[in-house]
N, C-alpha and C positions, 0 to 999 in steps of 0.2 A: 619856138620853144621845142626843146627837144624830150622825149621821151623821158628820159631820167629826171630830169626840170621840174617837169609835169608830175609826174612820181612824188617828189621833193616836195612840191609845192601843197599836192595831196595828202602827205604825212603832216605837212605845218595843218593843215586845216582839223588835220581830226585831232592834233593836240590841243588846240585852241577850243574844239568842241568838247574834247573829256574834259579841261577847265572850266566851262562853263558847270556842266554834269557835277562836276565836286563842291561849287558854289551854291550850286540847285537855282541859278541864274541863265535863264535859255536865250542868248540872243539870236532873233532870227537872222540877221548877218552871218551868223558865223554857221548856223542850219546851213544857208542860201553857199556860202562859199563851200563849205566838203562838199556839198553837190556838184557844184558847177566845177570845182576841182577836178571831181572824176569823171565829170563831163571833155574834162581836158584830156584827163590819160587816157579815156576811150578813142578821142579823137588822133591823138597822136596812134592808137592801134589799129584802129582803121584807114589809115596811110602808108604806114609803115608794113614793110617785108617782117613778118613774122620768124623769117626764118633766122633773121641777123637780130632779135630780139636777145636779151645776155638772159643767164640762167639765173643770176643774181637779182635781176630789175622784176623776173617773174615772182621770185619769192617771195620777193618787199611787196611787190601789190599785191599777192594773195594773203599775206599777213595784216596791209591797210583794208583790204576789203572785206577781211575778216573783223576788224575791230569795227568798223563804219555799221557791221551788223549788227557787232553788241553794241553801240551806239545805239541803232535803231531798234532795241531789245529794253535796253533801258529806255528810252523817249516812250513806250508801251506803258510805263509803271505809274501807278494814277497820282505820282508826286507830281507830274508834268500837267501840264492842260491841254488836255486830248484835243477840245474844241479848236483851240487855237492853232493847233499842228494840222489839223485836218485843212484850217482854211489857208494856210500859208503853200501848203503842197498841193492844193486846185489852182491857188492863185498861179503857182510857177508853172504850173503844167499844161498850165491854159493859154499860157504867153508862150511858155518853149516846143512845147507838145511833144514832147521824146516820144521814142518809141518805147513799147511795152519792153523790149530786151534791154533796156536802159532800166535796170533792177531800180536804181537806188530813188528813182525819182517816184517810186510807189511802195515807198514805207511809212504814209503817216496812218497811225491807227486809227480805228473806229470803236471808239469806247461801246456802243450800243452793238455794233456788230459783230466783237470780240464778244460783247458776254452772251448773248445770243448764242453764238456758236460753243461757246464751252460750256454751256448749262446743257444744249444736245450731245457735245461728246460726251459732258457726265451721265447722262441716262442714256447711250448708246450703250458706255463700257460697264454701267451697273446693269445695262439686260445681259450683254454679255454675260458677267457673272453668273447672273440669278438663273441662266440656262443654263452653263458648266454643271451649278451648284443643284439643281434641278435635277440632275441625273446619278446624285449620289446614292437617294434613298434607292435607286431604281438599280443599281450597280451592285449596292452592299447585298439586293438581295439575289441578284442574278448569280452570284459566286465569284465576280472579276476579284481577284485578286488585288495584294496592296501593291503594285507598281500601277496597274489601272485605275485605282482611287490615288494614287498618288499625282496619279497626271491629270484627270480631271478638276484634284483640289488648286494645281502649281494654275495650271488652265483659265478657273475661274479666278483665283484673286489676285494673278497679275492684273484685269483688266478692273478688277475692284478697285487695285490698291491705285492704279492711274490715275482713275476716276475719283479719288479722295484727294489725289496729292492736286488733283486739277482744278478743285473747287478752291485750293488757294494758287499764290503767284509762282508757284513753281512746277505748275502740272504741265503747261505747255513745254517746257522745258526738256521734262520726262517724256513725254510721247516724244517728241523732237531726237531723243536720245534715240528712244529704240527707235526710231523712224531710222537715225542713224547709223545703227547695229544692222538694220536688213542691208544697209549702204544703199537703200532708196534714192537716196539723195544724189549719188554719182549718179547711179545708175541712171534717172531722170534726165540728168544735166546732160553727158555723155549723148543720148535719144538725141536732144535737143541739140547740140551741137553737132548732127550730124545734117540735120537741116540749117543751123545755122554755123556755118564755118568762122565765120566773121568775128565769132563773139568766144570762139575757142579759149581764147584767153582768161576771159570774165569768168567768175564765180555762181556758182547759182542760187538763186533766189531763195534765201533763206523760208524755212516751210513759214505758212501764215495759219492759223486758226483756223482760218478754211481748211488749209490741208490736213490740221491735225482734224477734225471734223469730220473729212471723207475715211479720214485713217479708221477712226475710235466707228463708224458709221460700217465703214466695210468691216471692221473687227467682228461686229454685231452681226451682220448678215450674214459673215462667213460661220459662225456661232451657229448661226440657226439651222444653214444646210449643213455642217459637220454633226450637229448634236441631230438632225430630222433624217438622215440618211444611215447615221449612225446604229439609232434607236430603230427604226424598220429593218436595217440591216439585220441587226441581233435578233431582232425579235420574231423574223423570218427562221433563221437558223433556228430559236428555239421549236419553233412551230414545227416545221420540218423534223426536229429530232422525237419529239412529243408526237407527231403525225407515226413515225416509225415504230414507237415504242407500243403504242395503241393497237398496231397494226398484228404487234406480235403479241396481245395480251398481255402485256407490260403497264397494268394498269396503274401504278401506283407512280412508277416514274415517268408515263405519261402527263399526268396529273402535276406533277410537280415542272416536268417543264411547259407544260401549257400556261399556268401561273407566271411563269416566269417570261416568257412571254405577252401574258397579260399585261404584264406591267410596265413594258417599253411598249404596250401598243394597243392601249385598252379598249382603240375605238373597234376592234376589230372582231366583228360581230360572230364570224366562225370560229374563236375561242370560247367561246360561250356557250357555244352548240356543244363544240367535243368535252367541253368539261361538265356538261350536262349528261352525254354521253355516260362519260365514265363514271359519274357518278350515281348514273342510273344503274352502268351494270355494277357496280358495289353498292348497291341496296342503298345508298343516301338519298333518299328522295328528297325531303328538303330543298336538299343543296342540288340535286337536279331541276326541281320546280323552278328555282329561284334562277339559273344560268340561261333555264329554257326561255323563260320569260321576258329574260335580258334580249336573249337570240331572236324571239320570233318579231321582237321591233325592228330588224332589218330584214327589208324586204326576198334580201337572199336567203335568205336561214330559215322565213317566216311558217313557209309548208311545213318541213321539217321541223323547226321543233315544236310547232304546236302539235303534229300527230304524235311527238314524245310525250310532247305531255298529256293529249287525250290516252296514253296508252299508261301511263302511269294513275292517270284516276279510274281507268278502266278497271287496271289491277285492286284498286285501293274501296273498286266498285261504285264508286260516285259519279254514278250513269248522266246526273245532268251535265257536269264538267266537264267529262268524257265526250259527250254530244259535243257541246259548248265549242273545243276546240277541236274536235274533229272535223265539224263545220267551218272554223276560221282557217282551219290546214287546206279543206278543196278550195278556199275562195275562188283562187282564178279557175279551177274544174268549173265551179258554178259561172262565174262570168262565161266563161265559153261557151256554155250552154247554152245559156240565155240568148249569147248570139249564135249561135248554131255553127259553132265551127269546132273545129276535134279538138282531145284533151285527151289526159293520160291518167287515169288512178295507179298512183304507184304502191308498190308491196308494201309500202310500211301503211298506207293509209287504207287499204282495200283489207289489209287483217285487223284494223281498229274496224273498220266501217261492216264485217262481216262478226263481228262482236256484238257492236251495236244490233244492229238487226236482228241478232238469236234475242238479244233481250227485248227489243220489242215486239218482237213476236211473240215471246211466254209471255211476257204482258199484256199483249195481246192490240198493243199501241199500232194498229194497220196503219194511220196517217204519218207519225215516225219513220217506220217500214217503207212505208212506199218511196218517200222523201228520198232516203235511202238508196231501194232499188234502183229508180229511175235516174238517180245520178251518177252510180253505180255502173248501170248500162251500159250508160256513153262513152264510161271511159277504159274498159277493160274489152275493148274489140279485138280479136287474136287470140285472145285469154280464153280458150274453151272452158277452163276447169272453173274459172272466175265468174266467167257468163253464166254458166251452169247453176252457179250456188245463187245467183240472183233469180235466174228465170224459176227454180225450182221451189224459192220463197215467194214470188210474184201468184205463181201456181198454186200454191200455198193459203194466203192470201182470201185470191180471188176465188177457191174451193170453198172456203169459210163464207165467202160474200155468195154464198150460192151462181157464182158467174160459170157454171161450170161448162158452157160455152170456149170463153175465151181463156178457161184454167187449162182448161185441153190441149189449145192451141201452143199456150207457152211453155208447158207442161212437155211438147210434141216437142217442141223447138229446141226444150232441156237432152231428151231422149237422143234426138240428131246428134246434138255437140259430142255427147258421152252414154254412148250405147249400153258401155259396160258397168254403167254404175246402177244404184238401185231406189232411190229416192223418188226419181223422178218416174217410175214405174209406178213405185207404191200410192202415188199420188193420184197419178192418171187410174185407175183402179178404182180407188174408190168415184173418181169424178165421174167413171163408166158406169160402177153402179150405181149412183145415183140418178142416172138417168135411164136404168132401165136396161142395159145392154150387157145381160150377163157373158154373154158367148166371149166380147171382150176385154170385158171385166177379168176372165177368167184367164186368157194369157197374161195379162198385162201382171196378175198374183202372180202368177207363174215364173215371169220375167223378177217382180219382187223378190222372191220367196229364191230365186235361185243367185242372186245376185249379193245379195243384202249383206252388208258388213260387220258381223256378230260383233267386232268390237267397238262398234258405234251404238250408242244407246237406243238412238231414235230409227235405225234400221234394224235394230235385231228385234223392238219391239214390233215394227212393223213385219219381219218374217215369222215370227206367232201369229199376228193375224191374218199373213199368208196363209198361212199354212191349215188355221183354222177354217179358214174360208176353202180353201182345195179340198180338206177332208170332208167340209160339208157336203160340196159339187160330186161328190164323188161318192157318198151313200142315198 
């Protein structure tokens, strides 16, 4: 039999099968023969020189093995009995055993395994969608413009509208289309023929539900990283431009792209911080309470804005508050302690924490105070001017507790750091004379009384008592 024969004889078979098709009468003979037909013409291609093949016999077979698909397109359609196709195409394939590049001998459908898979493409290409369509409210308020909502509307409900046409008998069809529009489909075949030479001729294997499955599957995942890369992208840029504008006391268009940012990226706990910021320096407290509070649940942010917010109740003077989270700002200061290893009081928390302390000290709260000082201590080592205002409170303090022992000693320690100030003079003075030691009592006034910083309250009343005290020594 020759090639064209074979051709011939393959054209008789699939007429004989559309007859069947228009009767809605399937006999499996006539199944059995289009197969083994083109079992024939392969045969005769795999013999024959390819290169004396006519251009005319290629056309006709790309035209029968195009029909033999939509044959096996319709036998899909549930007027047919899926069951029975299923067992007739194991039964032959079990006798003949073709190879897998023998397309036609693995077209019978699997009624349970089709809908399976197209019930997952339909809720592949509706998450598709519902992410497009997720990013609108987020767009309209970012400023994109209408060619940007116009792409992410075209975006989402192409993969909607698939997903509707697919839930009846013509969606596979439609993916299949565009599958066809990418020319997936050559392209594939083409791959494939370049490891298999042999089968050049042959058509490729029409897509199956599986494939439209991986399609509407990859549609979705690619959805996910375009819209998650997308969304952080932008909302980076906003961050950054808001970061800029804060920078130059640009508070209000700050604010407005920090929001705007928020909103492609709400997990992101240092938006919360700066817009606390800002709206702490325009007087909103509220609305700074309420960002800070957001911010100090993640653990990056946490120091920081609780010492915002102790520093806003400070102002607002609701001293237990103030405590409150001033104390949640050192956490880890305190865990360090506890284990004995260094730590840092930073300037925003050492001018809450040096707040704190005047107030419980005119209150006269020493157990507060000390709590205070001594964690204080630990963490402002290098800080002369910082150590100073704690050992001069300690001194302080322990002057009141009649300790005037070791009020000297801390007192002396203050003296060291900062020779040229005068607190810690005025203090040491009286702790001298309390014990008796006028002679240096009498410098130590001395040192007060010359030092003292009239525009400080609590030093210009102590250079009055300097001074009082000299005039006495000296009549």
């Amino acid at each position: 039999m020759s090639l064209a024969q074979a051709i011939h004889h393959y054209q008789q078979a699939i007429l004989e099968i559309n007859a069947d098709l228009l009767t809605q009468v399937l006999q499996k003979e006539n199944v059995a023969k289009v197969l083994t037909a083109r079992d024939a013409v392969q045969q005769q291609l795999d013999v024959k020189d390819h290169s004396k093949v006519s251009g005319s016999l290629l056309i006709t077979l790309e035209i029968l093995d195009y029909q033999l698909q939509e044959v096996f397109r319709e036998l899909r359609k549930r007027d047919h009995n899926l069951d029975e196709l299923d067992e007739w195409f194991d039964q032959w394939r079990a006798i003949l055993k073709p190879a897998p590049t023998y397309w036609w001998w693995f077209q019978a459908p699997s009624d349970s395994q089709n809908g399976i898979l197209r019930l997952l493409s339909i809720i592949c290409l509706t998450g598709s969608s519902a992410i497009w369509l997720s990013l609108i409210p987020k767009i309209l308020v970012s400023g994109t413009g209408l060619i940007g909502i116009m792409t992410i509307l075209i975006n989402s409900l192409l993969p909607l509208g698939n997903a509707g046409i697919l839930a009846k008998n013509l969606g596979q069809e439609k993916i299949e289309r565009l599958l066809r529009g990418f020319r997936l489909q050559n392209r594939l075949h083409s791959f494939h023929t370049l490891f298999s030479p042999e089968h050049k001729l042959g058509p490729a294997k029409p897509f199956s539900d599986r494939d439209r499955f991986s399609f509407s599957l990859l549609t979705l995942l690619c959805s996910i990283l375009f819209v998650e890369l997308g969304s952080a992208h932008l909302a980076h840029f906003y961050f950054r431009q808001a970061s800029e504008a804060y920078e130059k006391k640009q508070f209000r268009i700050a604010l407005e792209k920090y929001e705007l940012s928020l909103r492609l990226n709400p997990d992101n706990p240092k938006i919360y911080l700066q817009l606390g910021n800002i709206n702490h320096e325009l007087v909103e407290l509220d609305a700074a309470i309420r960002n800070y509070k957001i911010a100090v649940q993640s653990p990056d942010c946490a120091a920081t804005a609780a010492a915002s917010l102790a520093s806003i109740y400070l102002a607002q003077k609701d001293y237990s508050q103030a405590d409150n989270w001033l104390w949640k700002s050192v956490e880890d200061a305190r865990k360090a302690s506890q284990a004995g290893e260094t730590y840092i009081i930073t300037d925003q928390q050492f001018k809450n924490l040096e707040q704190l302390l005047t107030i419980h000290l005119n209150l006269e709260q020493n157990s507060q105070a000390l709590r205070w000082i001594n964690l204080g201590l630990g963490g402002v080592r290098n800080h002369p001017e910082k150590e100073y205002t704690l050992l001069t409170s300690l001194g302080r303090i322990q002057l009141k507790s009649q300790a005037n022992s070791e009020a000297k000693f801390q007192l002396q320690k203050a003296i060291d750091l900062q020779p040229n100030k005068a607190l810690a003079y005025c203090l040491m003075a009286e702790a001298l004379g309390l014990e008796g030691l006028n002679g240096e009592a009498t410098v130590a006034w001395e040192q007060c009384s010359a030092k003292a910083d009239q525009t400080n309250p609590e030093e210009y009343q102590y250079q009055i008592k300097a001074r009082s005290y000299l005039a006495e020594e000296l009549e």
